[in-house]
MARDO-780487 format. One record per residue: x, y, z of N, C-alpha, C in turn; residue in one letter. Coordinates in steps of 0.05 Angstrom, whole numbers, plus 5000, padded with zeros to 4 digits. Atoms other than C-alpha are relative to their C-alpha. Example, Ala and Ser with C-alpha at 12.3 -4.5 7.8 and 13.67 -1.06 7.14 Angstrom:
BEGIN
501849765000524649105156501850245000a
498449764999527349795143498550225014s
//
This chain:
BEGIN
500849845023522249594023497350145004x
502449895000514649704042500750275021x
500149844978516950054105501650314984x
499649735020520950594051498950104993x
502349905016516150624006497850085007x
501249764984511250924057499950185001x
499549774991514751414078501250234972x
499549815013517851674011496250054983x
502949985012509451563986499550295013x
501849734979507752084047501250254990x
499749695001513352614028500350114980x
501549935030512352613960497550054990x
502949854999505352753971500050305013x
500749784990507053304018501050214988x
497049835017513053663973498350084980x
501949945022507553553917498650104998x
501849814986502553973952500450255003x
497949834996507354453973500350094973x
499449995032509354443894499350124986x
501949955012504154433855497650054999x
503349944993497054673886500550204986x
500049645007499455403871499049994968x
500549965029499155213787496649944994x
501950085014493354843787496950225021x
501549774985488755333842500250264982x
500549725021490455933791499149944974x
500549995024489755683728496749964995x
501749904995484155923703498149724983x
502050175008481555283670499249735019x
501850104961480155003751499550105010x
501249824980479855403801501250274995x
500349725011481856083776499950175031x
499449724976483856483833501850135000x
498149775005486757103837502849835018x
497450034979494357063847501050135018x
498949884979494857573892498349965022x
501250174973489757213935500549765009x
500350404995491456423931501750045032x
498350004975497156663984498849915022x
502150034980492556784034497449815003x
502350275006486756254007502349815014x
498050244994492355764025499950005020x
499649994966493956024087498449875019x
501950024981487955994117498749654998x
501450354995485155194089502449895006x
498650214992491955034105499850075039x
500549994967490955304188496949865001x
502250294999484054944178501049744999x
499650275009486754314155501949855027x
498750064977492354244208498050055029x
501550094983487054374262498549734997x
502350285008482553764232502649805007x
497750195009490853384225500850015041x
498450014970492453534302497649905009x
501050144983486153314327499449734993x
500450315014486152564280502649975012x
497150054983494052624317499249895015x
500650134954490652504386499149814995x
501450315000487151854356501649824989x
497950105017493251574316500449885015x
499050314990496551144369497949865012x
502850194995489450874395499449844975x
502050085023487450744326502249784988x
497850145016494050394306501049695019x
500150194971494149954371498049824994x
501550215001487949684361498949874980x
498450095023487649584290501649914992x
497750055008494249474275501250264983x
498449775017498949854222498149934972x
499650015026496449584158496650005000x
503049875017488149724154501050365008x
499749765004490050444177501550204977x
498849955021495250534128498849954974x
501650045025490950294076497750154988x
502649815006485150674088501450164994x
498849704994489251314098501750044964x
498250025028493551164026497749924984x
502749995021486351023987499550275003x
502549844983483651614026502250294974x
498549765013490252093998500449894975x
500549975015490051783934497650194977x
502849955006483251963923499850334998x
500149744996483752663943502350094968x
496449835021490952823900498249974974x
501349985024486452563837497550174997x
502149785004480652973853500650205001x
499649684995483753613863498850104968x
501349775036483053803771497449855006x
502450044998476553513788497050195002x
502449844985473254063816500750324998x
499149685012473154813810499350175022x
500949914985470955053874502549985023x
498350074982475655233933498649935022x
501250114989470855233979496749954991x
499250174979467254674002502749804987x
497950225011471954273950502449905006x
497449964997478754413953500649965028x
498550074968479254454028498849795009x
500250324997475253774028502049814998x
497650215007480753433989502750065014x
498149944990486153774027500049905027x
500250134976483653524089499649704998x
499250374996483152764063502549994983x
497450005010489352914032502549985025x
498549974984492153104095499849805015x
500750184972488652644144501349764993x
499850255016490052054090503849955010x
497749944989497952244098501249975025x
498849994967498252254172501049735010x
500150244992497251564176503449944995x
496649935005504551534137501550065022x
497649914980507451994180499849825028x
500650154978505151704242499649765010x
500050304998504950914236502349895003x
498650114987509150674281501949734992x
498550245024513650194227502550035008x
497249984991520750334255500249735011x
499350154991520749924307498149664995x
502050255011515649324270502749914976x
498350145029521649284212503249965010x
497249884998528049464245502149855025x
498550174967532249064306501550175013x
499049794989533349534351502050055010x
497349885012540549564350501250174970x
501149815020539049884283499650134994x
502049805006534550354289502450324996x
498549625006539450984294501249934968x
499250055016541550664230497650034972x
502350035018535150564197498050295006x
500549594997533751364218501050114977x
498749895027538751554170498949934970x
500650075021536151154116497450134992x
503049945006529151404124500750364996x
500649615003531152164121502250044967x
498850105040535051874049497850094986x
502850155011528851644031497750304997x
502349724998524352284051501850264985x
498749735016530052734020500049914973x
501150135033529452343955497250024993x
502649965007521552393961499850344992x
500249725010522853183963501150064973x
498149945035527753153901498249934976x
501550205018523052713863497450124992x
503349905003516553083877501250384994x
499249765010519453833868501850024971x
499049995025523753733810500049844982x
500650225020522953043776497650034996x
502650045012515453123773499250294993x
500549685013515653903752501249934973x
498950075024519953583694497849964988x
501450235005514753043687497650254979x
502349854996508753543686501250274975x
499749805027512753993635499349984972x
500850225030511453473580497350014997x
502350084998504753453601497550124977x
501449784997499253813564497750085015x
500249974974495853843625500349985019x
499450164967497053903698498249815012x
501350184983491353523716501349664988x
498950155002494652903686502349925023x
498549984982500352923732498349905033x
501650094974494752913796499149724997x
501250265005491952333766502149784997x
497850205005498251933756501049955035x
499050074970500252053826498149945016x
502550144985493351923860499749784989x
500150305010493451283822502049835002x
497850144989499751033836499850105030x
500850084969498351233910498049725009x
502250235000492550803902500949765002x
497850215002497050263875501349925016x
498250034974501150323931498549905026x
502250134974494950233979499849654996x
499950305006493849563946502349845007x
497450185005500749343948500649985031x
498449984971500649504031498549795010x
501750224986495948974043501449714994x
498350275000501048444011502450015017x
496750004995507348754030500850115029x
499649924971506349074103499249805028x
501050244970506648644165498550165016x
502949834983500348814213500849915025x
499849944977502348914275497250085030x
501649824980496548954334501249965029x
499150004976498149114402498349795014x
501350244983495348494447498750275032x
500849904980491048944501499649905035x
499750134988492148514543502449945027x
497149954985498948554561500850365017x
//
């Protein structure tokens, strides 16, 4: 169950990004930016952000080895909590916005990249437990594009919505320190 609930945490953060930055970046009672600019504002902190996400890539299996899975995952799921609730926080794109986008992102990686397949799965399995996980990440896209655009319709604010899901990420960080087995690689061997 923890090893699911990871991965639909990570792509329901990323779908939700994807989603919903565009409403709350224009509206003019946060960040207020022209709509015929956010396009391009986007563009560009999102080719920033993925540079900052490809070079924390090159440290991911060092960092997960000698650690283990479950302080990196923990930090990294406080880290994208934290960010997803600060976004109506702040009204500035830059330095703000592409601050939290980048511990939004970096926070996430850990998700994508923590090596939990083969720590949950008996590897006669695993092509089995593939399928389930791209369930799982196609349900996090359904859930975060259309169940939480529902959600967020009721709302009378969007920043509500950031704050429910950065807090239940949060939630989720807590719950990985009961519920995830910690795995360190023996350096030894």
């Amino acid at each position: 169950l923890t090893f699911y609930l990871t991965q639909f945490v990570v792509f329901t953060v990323i779908s939700f990004v994807l989603t919903f930055t565009t409403f709350i970046l224009t509206d003019e009672r946060y960040y207020g930016i022209d709509e015929d600019k956010i396009g391009g504002d986007l563009g560009r902190i999102g080719a920033y952000v993925e540079i900052v996400v490809i070079i924390e890539g090159l440290f991911m299996g060092p960092i997960f080895d000698y650690f283990g899975r479950k302080i990196p995952l923990v930090i990294g799921f406080l880290i994208t909590g934290i960010a997803v609730a600060g976004i109506p926080m702040f009204r500035s794109l830059y330095p703000a916005f592409f601050i939290l986008r980048v511990m939004l992102s970096c926070g996430s990686l850990t998700g994508l990249n923590a090596p939990l397949l083969p720590d949950y799965v008996q590897k006669e399995s695993l092509g089995k437990a593939v399928g389930q996980v791209e369930v799982v990440i196609n349900l996090a896209f359904i859930f975060a594009s259309t169940g939480m655009l529902q959600i967020a319709s009721h709302l009378s604010d969007d920043k509500y919505i950031y704050f429910a899901l950065g807090g239940t990420i949060i939630i989720i960080a807590f719950w990985l320190i009961f519920g995830l087995k910690d795995v360190i690689n023996d350096p030894k061997k």
